[in-house]
VOBA-751241 format. One record per residue (C-alpha): x, y, z; residue number from 1. Coordinates in Angstrom, 1 decimal, decimal comma. Layout:
N
MARMI       u       v       w    k
MARMI       X       Y       Z  NUM
...
***
This chain:
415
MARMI       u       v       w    k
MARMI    -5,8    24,3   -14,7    1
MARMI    -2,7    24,8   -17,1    2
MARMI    -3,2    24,5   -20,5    3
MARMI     0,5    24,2   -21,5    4
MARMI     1,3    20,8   -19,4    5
MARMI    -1,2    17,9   -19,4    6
MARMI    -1,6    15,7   -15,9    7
MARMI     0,4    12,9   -17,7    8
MARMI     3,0    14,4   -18,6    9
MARMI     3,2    16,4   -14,9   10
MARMI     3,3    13,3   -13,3   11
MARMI     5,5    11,6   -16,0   12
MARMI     8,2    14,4   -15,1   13
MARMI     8,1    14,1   -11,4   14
MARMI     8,3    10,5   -11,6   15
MARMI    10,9     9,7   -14,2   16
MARMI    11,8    12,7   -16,0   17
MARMI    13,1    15,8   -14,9   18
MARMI    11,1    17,8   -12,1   19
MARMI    13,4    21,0   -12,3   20
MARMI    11,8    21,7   -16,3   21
MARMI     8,3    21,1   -14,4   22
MARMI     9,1    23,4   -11,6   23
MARMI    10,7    25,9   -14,3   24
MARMI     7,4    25,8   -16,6   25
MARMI     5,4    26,2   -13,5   26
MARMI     7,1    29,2   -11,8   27
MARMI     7,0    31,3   -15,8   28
MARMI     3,0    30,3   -15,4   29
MARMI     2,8    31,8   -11,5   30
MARMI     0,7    28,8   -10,8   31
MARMI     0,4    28,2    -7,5   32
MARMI     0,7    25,0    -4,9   33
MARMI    -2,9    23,9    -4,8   34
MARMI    -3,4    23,6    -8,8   35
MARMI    -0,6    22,1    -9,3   36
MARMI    -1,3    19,4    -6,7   37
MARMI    -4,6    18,9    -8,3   38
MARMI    -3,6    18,5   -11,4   39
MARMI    -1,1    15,7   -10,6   40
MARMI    -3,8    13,8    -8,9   41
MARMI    -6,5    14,7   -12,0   42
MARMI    -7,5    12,1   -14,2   43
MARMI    -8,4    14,7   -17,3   44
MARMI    -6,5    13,8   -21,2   45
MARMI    -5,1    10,3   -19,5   46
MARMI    -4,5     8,5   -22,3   47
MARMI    -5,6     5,0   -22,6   48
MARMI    -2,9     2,6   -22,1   49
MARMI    -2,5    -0,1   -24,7   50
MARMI    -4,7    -3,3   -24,2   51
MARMI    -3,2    -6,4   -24,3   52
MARMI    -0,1    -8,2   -22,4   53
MARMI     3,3    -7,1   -22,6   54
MARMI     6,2    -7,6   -20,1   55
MARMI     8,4    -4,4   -18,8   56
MARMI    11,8    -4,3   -16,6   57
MARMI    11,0    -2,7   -13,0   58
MARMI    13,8    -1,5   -10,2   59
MARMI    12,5    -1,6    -6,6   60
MARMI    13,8     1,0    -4,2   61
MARMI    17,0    -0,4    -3,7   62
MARMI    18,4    -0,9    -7,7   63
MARMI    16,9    -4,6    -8,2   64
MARMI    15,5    -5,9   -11,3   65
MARMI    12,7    -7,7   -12,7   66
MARMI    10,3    -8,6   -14,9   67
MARMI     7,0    -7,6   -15,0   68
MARMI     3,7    -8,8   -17,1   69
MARMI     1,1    -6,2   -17,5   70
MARMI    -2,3    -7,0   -18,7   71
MARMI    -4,8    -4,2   -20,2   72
MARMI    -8,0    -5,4   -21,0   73
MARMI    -9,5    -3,7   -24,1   74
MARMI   -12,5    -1,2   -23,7   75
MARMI   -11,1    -0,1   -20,5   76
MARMI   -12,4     3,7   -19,2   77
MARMI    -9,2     5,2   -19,0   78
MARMI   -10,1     8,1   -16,2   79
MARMI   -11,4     5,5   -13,9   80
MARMI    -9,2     2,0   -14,7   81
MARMI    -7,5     0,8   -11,6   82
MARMI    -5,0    -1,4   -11,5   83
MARMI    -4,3    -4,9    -9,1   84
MARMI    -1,0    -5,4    -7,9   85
MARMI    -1,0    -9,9    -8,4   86
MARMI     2,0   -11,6    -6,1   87
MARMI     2,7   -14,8    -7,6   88
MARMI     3,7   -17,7    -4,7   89
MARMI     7,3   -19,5    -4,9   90
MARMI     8,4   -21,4    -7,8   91
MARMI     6,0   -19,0    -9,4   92
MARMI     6,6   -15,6   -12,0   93
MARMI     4,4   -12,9   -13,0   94
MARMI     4,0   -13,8   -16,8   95
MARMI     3,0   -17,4   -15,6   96
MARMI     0,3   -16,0   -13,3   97
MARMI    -1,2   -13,0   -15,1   98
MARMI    -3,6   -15,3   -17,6   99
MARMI    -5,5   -17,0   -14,7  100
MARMI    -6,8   -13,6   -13,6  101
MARMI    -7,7   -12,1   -17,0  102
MARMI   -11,6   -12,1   -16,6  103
MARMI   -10,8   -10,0   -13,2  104
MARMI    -9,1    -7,3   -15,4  105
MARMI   -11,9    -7,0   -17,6  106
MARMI   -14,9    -7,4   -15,0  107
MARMI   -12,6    -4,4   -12,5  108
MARMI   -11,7    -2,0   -15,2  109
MARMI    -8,4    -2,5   -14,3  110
MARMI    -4,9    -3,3   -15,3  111
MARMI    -3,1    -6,3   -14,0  112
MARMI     0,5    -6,0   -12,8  113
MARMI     2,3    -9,1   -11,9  114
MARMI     6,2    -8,6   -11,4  115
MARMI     7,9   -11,5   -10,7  116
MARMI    10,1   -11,8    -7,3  117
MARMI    13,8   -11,8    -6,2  118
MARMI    16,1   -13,9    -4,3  119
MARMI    16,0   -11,7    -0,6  120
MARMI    19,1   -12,1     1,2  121
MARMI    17,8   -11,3     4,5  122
MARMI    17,7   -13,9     7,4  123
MARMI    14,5   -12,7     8,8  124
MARMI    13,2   -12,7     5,8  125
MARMI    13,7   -16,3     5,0  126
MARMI    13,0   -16,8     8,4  127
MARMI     9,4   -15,1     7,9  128
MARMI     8,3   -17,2     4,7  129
MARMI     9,8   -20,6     5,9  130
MARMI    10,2   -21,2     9,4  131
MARMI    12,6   -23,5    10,7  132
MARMI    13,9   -24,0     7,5  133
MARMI    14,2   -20,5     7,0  134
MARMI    18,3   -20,6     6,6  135
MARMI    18,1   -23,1     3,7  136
MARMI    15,4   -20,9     2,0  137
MARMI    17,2   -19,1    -1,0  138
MARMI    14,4   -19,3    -3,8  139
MARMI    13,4   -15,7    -5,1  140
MARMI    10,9   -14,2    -2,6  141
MARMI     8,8   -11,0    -2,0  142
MARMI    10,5    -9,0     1,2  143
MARMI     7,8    -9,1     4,1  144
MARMI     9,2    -5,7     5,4  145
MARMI    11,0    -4,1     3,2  146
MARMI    10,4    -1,8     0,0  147
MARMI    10,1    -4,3    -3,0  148
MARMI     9,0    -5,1    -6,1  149
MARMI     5,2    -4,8    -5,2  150
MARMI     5,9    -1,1    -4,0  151
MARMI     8,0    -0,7    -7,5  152
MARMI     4,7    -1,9    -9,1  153
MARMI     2,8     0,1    -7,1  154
MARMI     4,6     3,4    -8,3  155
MARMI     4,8     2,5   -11,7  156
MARMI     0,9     1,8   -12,3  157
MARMI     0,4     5,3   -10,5  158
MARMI     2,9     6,9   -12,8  159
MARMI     3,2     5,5   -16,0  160
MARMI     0,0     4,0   -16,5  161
MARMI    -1,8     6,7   -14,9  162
MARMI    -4,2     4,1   -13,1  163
MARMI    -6,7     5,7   -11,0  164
MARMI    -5,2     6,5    -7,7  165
MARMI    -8,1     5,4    -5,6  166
MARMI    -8,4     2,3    -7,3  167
MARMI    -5,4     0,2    -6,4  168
MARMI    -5,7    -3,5    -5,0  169
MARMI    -3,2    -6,0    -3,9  170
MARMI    -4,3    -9,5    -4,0  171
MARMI    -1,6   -12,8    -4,0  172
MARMI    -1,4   -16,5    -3,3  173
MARMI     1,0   -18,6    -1,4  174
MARMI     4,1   -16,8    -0,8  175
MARMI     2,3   -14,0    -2,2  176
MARMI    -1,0   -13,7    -0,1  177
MARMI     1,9   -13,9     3,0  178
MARMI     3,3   -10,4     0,8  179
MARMI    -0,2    -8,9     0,7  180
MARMI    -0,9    -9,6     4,5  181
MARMI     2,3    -7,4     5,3  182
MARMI     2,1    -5,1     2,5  183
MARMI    -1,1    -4,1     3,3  184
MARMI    -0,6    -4,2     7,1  185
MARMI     2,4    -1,9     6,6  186
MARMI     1,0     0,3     3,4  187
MARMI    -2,8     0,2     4,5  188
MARMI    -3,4     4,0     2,9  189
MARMI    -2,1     3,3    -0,5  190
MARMI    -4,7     0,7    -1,7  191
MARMI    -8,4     0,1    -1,3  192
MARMI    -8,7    -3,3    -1,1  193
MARMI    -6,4    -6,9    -0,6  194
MARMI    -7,2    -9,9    -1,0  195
MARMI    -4,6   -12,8     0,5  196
MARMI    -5,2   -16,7    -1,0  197
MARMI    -4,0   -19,1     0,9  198
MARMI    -1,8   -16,9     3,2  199
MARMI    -0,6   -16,2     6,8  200
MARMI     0,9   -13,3     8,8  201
MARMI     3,9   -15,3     8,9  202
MARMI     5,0   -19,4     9,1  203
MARMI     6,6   -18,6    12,4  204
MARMI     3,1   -18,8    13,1  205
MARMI     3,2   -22,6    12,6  206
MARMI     5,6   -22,4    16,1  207
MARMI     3,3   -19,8    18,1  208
MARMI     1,5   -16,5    17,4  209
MARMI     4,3   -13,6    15,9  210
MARMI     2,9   -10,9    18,3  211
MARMI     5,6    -8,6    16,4  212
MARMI     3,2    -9,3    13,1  213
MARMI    -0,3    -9,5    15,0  214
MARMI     0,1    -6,3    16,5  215
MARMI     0,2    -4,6    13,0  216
MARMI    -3,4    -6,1    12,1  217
MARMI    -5,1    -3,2    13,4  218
MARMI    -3,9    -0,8    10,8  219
MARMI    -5,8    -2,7     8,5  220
MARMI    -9,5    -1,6    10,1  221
MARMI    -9,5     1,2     7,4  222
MARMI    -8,8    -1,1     4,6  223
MARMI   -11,6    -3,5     3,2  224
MARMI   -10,1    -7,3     2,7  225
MARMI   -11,3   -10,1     1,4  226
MARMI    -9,5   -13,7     2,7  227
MARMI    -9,5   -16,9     0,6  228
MARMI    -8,7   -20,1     1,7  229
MARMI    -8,6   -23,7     1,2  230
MARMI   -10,1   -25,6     4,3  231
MARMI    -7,8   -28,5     3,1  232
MARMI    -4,4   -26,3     2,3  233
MARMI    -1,7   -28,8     3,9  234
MARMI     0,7   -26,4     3,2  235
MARMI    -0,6   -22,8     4,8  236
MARMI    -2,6   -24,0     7,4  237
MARMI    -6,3   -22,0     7,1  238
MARMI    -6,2   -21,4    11,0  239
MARMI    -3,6   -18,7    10,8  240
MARMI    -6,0   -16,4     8,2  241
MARMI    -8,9   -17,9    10,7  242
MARMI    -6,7   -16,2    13,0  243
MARMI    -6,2   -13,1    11,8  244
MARMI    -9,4   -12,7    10,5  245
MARMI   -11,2   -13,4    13,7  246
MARMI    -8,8   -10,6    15,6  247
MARMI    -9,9    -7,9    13,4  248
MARMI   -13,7    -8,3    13,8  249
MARMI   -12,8    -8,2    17,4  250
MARMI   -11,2    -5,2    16,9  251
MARMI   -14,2    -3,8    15,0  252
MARMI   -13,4    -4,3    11,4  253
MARMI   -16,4    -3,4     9,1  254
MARMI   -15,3    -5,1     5,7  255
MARMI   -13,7    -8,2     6,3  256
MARMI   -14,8   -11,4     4,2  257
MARMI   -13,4   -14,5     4,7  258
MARMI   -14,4   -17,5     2,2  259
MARMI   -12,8   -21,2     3,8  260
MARMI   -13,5   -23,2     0,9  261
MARMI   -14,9   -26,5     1,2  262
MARMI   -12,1   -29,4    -0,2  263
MARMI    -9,6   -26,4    -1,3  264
MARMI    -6,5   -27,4    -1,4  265
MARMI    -3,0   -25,0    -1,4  266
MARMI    -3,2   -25,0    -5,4  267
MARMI    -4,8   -22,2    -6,9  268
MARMI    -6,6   -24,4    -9,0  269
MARMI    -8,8   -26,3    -6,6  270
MARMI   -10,6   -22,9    -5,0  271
MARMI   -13,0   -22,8    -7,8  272
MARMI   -12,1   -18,8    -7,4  273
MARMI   -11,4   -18,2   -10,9  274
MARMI   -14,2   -19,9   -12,7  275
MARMI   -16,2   -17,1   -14,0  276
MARMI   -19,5   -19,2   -12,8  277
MARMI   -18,6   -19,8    -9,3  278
MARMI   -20,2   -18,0    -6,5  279
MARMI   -17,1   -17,2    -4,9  280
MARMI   -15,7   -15,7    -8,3  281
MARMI   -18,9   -13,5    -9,0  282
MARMI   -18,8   -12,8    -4,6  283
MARMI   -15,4   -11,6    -4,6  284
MARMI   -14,9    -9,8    -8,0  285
MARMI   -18,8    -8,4    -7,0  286
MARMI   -16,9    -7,3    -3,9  287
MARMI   -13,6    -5,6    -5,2  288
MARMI   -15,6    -3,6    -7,7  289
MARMI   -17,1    -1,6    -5,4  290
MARMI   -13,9    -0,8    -3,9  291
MARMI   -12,4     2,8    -3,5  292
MARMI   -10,1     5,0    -1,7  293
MARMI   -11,6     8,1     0,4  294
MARMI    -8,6    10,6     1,2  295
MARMI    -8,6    13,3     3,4  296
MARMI    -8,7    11,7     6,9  297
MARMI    -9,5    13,1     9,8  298
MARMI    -8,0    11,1    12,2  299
MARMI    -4,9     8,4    11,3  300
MARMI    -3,9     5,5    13,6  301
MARMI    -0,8     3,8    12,4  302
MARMI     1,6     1,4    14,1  303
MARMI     5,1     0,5    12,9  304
MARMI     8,2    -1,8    13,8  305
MARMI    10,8     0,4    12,1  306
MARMI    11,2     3,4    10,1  307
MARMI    11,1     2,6     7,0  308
MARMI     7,1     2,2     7,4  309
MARMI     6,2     4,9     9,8  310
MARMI     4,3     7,0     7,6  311
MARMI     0,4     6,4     7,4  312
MARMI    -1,5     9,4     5,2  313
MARMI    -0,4    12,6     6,6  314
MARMI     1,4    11,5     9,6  315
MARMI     4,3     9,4    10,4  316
MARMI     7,0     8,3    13,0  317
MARMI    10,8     8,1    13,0  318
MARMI    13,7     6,6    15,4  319
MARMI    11,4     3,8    16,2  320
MARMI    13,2     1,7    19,7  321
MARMI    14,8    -1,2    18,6  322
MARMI    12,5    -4,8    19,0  323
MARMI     9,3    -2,0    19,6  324
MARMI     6,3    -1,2    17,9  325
MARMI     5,9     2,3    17,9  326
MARMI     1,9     4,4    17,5  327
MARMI     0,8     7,2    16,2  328
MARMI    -2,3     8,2    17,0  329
MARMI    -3,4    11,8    15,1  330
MARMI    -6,3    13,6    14,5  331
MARMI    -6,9    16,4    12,6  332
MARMI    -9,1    18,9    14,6  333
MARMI    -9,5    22,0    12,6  334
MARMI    -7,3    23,1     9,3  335
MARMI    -5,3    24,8    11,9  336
MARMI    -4,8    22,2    15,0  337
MARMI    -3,8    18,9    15,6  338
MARMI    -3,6    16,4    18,0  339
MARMI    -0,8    13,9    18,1  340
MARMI     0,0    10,6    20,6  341
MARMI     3,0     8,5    20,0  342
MARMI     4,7     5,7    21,7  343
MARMI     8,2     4,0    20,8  344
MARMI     9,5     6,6    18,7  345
MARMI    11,6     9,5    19,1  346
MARMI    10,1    12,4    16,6  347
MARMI     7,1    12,7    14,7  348
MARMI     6,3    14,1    11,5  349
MARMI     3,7    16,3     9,6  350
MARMI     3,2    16,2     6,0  351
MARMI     1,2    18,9     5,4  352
MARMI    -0,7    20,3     2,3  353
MARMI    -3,3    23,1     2,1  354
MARMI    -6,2    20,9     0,8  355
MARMI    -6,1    19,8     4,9  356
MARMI    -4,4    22,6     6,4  357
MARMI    -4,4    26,5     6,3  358
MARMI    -1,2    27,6     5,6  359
MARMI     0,1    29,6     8,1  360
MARMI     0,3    29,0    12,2  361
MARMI    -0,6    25,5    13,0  362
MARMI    -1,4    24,5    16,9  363
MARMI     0,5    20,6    17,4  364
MARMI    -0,4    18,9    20,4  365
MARMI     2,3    16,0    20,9  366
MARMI     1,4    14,0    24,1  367
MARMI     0,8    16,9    26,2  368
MARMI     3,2    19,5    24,4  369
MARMI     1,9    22,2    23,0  370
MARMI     3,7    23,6    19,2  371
MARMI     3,0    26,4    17,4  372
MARMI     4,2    25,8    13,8  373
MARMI     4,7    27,4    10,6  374
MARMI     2,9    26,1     7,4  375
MARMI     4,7    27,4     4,4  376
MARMI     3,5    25,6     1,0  377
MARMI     6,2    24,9    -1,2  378
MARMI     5,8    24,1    -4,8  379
MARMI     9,6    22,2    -4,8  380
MARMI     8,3    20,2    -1,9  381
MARMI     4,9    19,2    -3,6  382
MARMI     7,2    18,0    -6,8  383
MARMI     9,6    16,1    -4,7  384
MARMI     6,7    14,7    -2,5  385
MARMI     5,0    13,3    -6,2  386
MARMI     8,6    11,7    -6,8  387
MARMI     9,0    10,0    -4,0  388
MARMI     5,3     8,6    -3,6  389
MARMI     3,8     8,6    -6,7  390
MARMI     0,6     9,2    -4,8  391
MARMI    -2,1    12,1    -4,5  392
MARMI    -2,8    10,9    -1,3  393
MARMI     0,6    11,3    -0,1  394
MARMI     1,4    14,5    -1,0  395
MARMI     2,8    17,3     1,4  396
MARMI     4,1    20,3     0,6  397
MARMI     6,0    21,2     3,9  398
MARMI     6,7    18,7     6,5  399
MARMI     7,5    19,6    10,1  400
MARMI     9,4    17,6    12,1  401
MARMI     8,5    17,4    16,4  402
MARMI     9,9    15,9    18,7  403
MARMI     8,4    13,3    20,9  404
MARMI     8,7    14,5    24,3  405
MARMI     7,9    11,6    26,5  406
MARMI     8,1     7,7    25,7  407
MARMI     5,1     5,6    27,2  408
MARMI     4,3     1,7    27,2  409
MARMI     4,2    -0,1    23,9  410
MARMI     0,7    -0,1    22,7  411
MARMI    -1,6    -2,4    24,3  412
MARMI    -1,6    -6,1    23,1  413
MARMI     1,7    -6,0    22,1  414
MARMI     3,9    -7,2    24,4  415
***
């Protein structure tokens, strides 16, 4: 491991600062790909961030601003704190909803970050969170599809306030349980756990099933949930998370919970959930604590309705068909073969790093077509891959782009 850059301050200069004086150190030290990418992702002299609450500006992927509370509780074991990504509902704000989940930050060993949503222009969108109504829907909102505040959050806890990677949860209510249904759905690799209160897929739903939505749900069979909901919630009818919840033990889910609470309402307030002496309080906070990300997958199955969400772990998909949901289906079969299937989309791509991969030649099967490809680890790459992602997970040091050669069906249950 170096001894003249710490992990932080790696990771603070890919993030934020400026990855050329990292990449300059590194090449005077010769250090080579695979030390480097391990000490990004190593949790050694992370200093303790401060405890307390404290609110700090955050810019999503596209150059909007917010507000965001953070909550740290004191005592917390800085190698291993996690952090929860909280998604207030509308009419809500971070700094309003951050103190009614206080006792989870302390019982988790994590950090809460609640940033507070943005008007979203876009007509599906509004269409998404409101129905019908959708068009005269123009309160600030979480975007259902798109990079957003939540992914900003995400990146900064990872980042700046060097939360474990492993340990990052999403969890929201209202508005923002419907967020954490679709972040997760479209993000499933970069958390281990969500937790939607009093959510849905979508309230197109309330009209007939959103097959587009639904026939995401699958991706979340690697990712452990837990669903609240208020068997009296007026507003968010507790079918549609009955719903979804029922189609993924179908599918063979192995860690989904689902809590209906007797006389809950669509206000927080009524699910005794936050009562430190409820059952459901000690069951799901019980639950999340054992919560944690295993990397290094062998085989990734990941399905998409545009580009901007094809990646899943080390794969992803690009030129998705317009109104289609694209599949990839991977598997890694040795550190010097894969095998790839992919519907909808026109190319796939291979974000490779030599903790999964020899470098070197590298047999790609994609649907049918054989490719013999050259891995060549980068250390430029690996920096840029830390910038963009912010994740250990999601690191690559050479990616290798293929083309799709034939396009099949849509997946199954889709259409």
């Amino acid at each position: 491991m170096l001894t003249d850059v710490s992990p932080h301050e790696a990771r603070a200069l890919c993030a934020e600062g400026d990855p050329a004086e990292l990449l300059n150190r590194l090449d005077r030290s010769g250090t080579d790909v695979a030390v480097v990418r391990r000490l990004l992702g190593s949790r050694e002299q992370s200093p303790s961030p401060a405890a307390g609450t404290r609110k700090v500006p955050l810019t999503d992927a596209s150059g909007r601003t917010t507000e965001m509370a953070v909550y740290t509780p004191s005592g917390t074991d800085s190698r291993q704190m996690g952090a929860l990504i909280l998604l207030h509902g509308v009419g809500g704000n971070g700094p309003n909803l951050l103190p009614r989940f206080k006792d989870f930050a302390r019982l988790l060993n994590v950090s809460i970050l609640c940033p507070t949503a943005q008007p979203v222009l876009s007509r599906s969108n509004r269409l998404d969170l409101a129905g019908l109504f959708g068009n005269r829907f123009d309160s600030p909102s979480w975007d259902l599809s798109g990079p957003d505040f939540s992914t900003a959050a995400l990146y900064w806890a990872r980042t700046m306030l060097n939360a474990h990677p492993d340990r990052c949860m999403i969890a929201g209510t209202s508005m923002g349980a419907m967020a954490t249904w679709n972040l997760a759905m479209r993000s499933w690799g970069s958390f281990c756990a969500a937790v939607p209160i009093n959510g849905a897929l979508s309230m197109w739903e309330a009209f007939g099933t959103d097959r587009r939505k639904r026939a995401l749900l699958v991706n979340l069979l690697p990712l452990p949930l837990f669903v609240v909901h208020g068997a009296e919630d007026s507003q968010i009818l507790p079918r549609f998370d009955r719903e979804s919840v029922a189609q993924l033990r179908a599918a063979g889910h192995e860690d989904v919970h689902y809590a209906e609470v007797p006389g809950g309402q669509h206000a927080l307030q009524s699910l005794n959930l936050l009562e430190g002496d409820s059952p459901l309080f000690r069951e799901v906070v019980g639950w999340m604590a054992g919560q944690r990300r295993i990397g290094g997958a062998v085989t990734v199955n990941h399905r998409t309705l545009d580009d901007r969400h094809g990646r899943a772990l080390w794969v992803g998909v690009r030129g998705t068909k317009s109104e289609a949901v694209a599949e990839v289906r991977a598997e890694r079969l040795s550190k010097d073969a894969i095998s790839v299937r992919v519907t909808g989309a026109r190319e796939v791509r291979l974000h490779l790093r030599s903790d999964l991969f020899a470098p070197g030649r590298v047999d790609v099967n994609v649907n049918g077509v054989q490719h013999a490809v050259e891995f060549r680890p980068e250390l430029s790459r690996l920096l840029e891959s830390y910038r963009e992602t912010g994740d250990p997970e999601l690191l690559d040091e050479h990616v290798v782009v293929l083309p799709v050669p034939k396009q099949n069906e849509e997946p199954e249950g889709t259409r």
